[in-house]
C-alpha positions in Angstrom: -72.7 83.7 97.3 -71.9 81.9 100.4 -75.6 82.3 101.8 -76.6 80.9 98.2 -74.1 77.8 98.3 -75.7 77.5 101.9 -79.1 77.5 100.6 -77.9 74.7 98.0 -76.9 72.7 101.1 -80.2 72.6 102.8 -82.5 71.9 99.5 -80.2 69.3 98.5 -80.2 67.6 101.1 -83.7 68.1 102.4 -84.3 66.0 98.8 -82.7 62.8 100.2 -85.0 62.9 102.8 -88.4 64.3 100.9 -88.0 62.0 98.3 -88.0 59.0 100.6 -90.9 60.2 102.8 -93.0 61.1 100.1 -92.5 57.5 98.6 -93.4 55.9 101.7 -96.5 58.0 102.4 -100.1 56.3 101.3 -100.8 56.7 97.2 -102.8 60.0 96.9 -105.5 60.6 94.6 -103.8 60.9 91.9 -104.4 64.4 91.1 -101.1 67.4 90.6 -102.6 69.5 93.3 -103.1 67.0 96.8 -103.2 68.5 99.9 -103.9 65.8 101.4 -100.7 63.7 100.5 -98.6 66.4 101.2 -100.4 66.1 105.1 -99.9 62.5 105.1 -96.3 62.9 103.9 -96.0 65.1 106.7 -96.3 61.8 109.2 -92.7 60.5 108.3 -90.3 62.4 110.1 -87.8 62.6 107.2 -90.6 64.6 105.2 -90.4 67.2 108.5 -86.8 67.2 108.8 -86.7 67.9 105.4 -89.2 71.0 105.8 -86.9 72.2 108.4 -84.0 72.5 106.2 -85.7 74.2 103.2 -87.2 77.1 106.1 -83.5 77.2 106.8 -82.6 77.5 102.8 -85.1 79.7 102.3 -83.9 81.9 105.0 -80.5 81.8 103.5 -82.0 82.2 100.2 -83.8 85.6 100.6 -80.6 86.6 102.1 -78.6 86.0 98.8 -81.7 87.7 96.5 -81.0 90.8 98.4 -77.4 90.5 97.4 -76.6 89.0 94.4 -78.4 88.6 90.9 -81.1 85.8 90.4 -79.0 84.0 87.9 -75.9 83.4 90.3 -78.5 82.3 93.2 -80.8 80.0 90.7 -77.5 78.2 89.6 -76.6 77.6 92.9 -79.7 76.3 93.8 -79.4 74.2 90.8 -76.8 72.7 91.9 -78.2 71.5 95.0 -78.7 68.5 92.9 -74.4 68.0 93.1 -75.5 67.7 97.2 -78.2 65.2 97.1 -75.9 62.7 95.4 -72.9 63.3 97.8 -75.3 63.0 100.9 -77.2 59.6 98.7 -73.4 58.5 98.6 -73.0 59.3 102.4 -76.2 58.4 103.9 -77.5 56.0 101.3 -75.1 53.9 100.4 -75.3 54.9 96.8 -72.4 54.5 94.9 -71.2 57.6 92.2 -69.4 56.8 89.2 -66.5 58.5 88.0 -68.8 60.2 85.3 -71.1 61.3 88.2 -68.2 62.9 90.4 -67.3 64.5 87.2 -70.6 66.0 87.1 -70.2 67.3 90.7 -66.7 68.8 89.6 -68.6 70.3 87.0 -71.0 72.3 89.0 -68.6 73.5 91.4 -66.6 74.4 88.5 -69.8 76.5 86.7 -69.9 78.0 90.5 -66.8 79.2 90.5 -67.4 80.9 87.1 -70.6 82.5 88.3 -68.7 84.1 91.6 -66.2 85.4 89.6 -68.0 87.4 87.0 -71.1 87.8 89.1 -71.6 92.0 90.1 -74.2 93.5 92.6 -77.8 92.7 92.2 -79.9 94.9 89.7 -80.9 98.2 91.1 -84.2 98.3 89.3 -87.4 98.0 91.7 -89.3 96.0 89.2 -93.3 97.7 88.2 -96.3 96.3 89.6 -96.9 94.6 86.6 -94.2 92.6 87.3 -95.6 91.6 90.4 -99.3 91.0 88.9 -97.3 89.2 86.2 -96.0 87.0 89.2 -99.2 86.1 90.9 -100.5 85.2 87.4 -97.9 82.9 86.8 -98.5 81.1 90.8 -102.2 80.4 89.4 -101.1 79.1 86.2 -99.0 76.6 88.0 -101.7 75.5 90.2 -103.9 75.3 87.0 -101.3 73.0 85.5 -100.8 70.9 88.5 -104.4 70.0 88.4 -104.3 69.0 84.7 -101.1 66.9 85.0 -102.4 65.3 87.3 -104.3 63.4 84.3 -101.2 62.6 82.7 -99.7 59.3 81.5 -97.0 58.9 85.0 -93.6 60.1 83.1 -95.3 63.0 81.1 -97.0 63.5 85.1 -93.8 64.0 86.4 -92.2 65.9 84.1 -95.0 68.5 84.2 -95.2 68.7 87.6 -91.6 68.7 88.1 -91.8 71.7 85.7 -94.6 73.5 87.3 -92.9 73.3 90.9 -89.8 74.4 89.0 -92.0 77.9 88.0 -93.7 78.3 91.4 -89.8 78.1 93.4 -89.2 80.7 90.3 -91.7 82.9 91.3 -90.7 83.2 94.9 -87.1 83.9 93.6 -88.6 87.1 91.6 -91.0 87.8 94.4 -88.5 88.2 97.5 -87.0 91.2 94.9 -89.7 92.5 94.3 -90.4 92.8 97.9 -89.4 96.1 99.0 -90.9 96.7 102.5 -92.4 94.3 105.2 -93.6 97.4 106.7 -97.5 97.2 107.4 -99.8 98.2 105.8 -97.9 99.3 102.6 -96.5 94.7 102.1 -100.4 93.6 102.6 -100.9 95.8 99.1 -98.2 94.3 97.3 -98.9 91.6 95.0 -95.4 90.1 95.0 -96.4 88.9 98.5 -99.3 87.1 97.2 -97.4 85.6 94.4 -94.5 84.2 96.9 -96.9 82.6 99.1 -98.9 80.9 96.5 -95.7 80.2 94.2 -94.1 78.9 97.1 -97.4 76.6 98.2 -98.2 75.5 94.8 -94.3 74.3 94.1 -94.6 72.0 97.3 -97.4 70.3 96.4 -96.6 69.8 92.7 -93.0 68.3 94.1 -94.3 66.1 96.4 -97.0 64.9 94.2 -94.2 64.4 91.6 -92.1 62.7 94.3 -94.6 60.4 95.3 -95.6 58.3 92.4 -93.8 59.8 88.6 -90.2 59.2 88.4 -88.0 61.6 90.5 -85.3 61.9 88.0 -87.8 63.3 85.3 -89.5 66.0 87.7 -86.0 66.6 89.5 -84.6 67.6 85.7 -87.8 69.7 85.1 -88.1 71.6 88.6 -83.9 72.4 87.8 -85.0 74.1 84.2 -88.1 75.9 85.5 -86.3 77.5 88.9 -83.1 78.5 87.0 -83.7 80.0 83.2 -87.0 82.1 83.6 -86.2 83.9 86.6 -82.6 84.5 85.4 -84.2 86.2 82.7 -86.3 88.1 84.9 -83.6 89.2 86.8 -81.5 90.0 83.6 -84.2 92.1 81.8 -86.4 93.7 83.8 -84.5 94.3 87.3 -81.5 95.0 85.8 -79.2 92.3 86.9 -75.6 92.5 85.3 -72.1 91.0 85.7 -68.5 92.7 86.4 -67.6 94.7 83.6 -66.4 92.4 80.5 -67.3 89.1 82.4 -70.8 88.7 80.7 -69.3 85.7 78.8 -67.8 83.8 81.7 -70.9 84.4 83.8 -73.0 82.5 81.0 -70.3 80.0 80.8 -70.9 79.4 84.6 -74.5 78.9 84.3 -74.7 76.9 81.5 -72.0 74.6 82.9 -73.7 74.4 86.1 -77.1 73.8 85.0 -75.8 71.4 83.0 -74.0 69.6 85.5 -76.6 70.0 87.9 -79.0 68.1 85.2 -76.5 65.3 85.1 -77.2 64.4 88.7 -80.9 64.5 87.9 -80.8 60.8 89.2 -80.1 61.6 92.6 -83.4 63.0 93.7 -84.1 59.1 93.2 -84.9 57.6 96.3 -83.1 54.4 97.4 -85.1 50.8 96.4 -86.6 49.2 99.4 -83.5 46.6 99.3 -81.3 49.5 99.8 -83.3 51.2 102.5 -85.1 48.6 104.5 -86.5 51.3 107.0 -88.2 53.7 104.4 -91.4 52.7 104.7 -91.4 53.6 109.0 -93.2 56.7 109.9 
C-alpha cells in the first residue's frame, strides 16, 4: 500500500504540472488522438518534469499490482486527486475551503478503510482471453479518442477524460497479467501489447483533454474509468478478495475514496493566467 500511496504522490502532482504545460502549448488540431500536441507539450519543461514523475509512479505502481488487489491500488491512485489540490494550495497559491479539506480527510479516510480490509492480491493468472480482451479495449479507446475529438468541448472532455481513464485501466490489468519478462515467451503475450497501447492511448486522450475541454470534467471521468472497471476485473476474474469478514469495510473504503477523490475533481484545473503569470514560458 505504501508503493500505491507513493504512486498517488507522483500522478498527483505530476497533474499540477501537466495541466499547466498542456494549456500553454500551441492549440492542436482539434482531434482526441494528437501526437503532435502531446510533442509540442513536450517543449515546456513542466510537461517533462511531470513525465518524470508518472515513470516514477508507474514504477511504484507495478510494484503495488504485484502486491495488493487492483481495487486498493485504483483507489489510491484516485486519490491522487486529494494531492494535486494540496500541491495547487502549496505551489499555486490556490486557496482550499473547509469543504475541500474535508474532501481530502475523506480520501485519506476511504484509504485507511481499504488498508485495513485489503488481503493479498488474487492468485488467479487471468486466460488469454483476458489479455486479447485487454488489447481490444486499448483500440476501442483510441477509436473513441478520435471520435471525441468531434465533440461539443465539455461532452470532448468528458469523453476523453473517460477514455484515458480506460487506457490507465488497462495497464492496471495488464501489469497482472504479466507473468514473465523473460524473452521470447513476453513478446507472445498480448497483455504486453495492451499496456503499451493502453498506456499510449491514455496520454494522448489526457493531454488532448488537458489542453483545450475543461480539466475538471475529464479529471472526474479519467477518476471513474481507472478505478471501477479494473476493480471489477481484479474482483471477478483474478480473484482479488479482502481479509476474511472485511468485504464491507473494503467497499466502504472505495466508495468513500472515490468519492472524495471526485470532489477535488477541480484541482486538475490549472491556475488563470492572473494567478500564474509565467505559464505560458517554455
Amino acid at each position: 500500500m505504501i508503493c500505491a500511496l507513493g504512486s498517488a504522490v507522483c500522478y498527483g502532482t505530476a497533474s499540477v504540472l501537466q495541466a499547466v504545460a498542456a494549456r500553454a502549448a500551441e492549440p492542436g488540431t482539434g482531434s482526441g488522438v494528437d501526437p503532435a500536441l502531446l510533442l509540442r507539450a513536450l517543449r515546456q519543461w513542466r510537461y517533462v518534469a511531470g513525465l518524470a514523475l508518472d515513470a516514477l509512479g508507474f514504477v511504484l505502481q507495478i510494484v503495488a499490482l504485484r502486491s495488493i488487489p487492483i481495487y486498493a491500488v485504483g483507489a489510491a491512485l484516485a486519490a491522487s486527486l486529494a494531492v494535486t489540490a494540496v500541491v495547487a494550495a502549496r505551489l499555486l497559491d490556490v486557496r482550499l475551503s473547509r469543504t475541500e479539506w474535508a474532501a481530502v480527510a475523506v480520501v485519506c479516510a476511504g484509504l485507511a478503510m481499504l488498508g485495513l480490509a485489503s488481503g493479498e492480491e488474487g492468485d488467479r493468472a487471468g486466460s488469454p482471453a483476458l489479455a486479447w480482451a485487454m488489447l481490444g479495449v486499448a483500440l476501442a479507446v483510441l477509436l473513441a479518442g478520435a471520435v471525441a475529438g468531434r465533440l461539443p468541448d465539455k461532452a470532448r472532455a468528458l469523453v476523453l477524460g473517460l477514455g484515458a481513464g480506460f487506457g490507465f485501466g488497462v495497464v492496471e490489468v495488464a501489469v497482472r497479467l504479466i507473468d514473465t519478462v523473460s524473452l521470447p515467451e513476453v513478446l507472445t503475450n498480448p497483455a504486453l501489447y495492451a499496456l503499451l497501447l493502453g498506456g499510449g492511448a491514455a496520454f494522448l486522450l489526457l493531454t488532448s483533454a488537458l489542453q483545450r475541454g475543461s480539466v475538471t470534467t475529464a479529471t472526474a471521468g479519467m477518476v471513474i474509468g481507472e478505478t471501477i472497471g479494473p476493480a471489477l476485473v481484479g474482483v471477478v476474474w483474478l480473484g482479488d478478495r479482502t481479509r476474511e469478514g472485511l468485504a464491507w469495510l473494503a467497499v466502504t473504503g472505495f466508495v468513500v475514496a472515490v468519492a472524495g477523490a471526485l470532489a477535488l475533481a477541480r484541482f486538475g484545473e490549472p491556475p488563470a493566467p492572473s494567478e500564474a503569470p509565467e505559464a505560458a514560458a517554455p
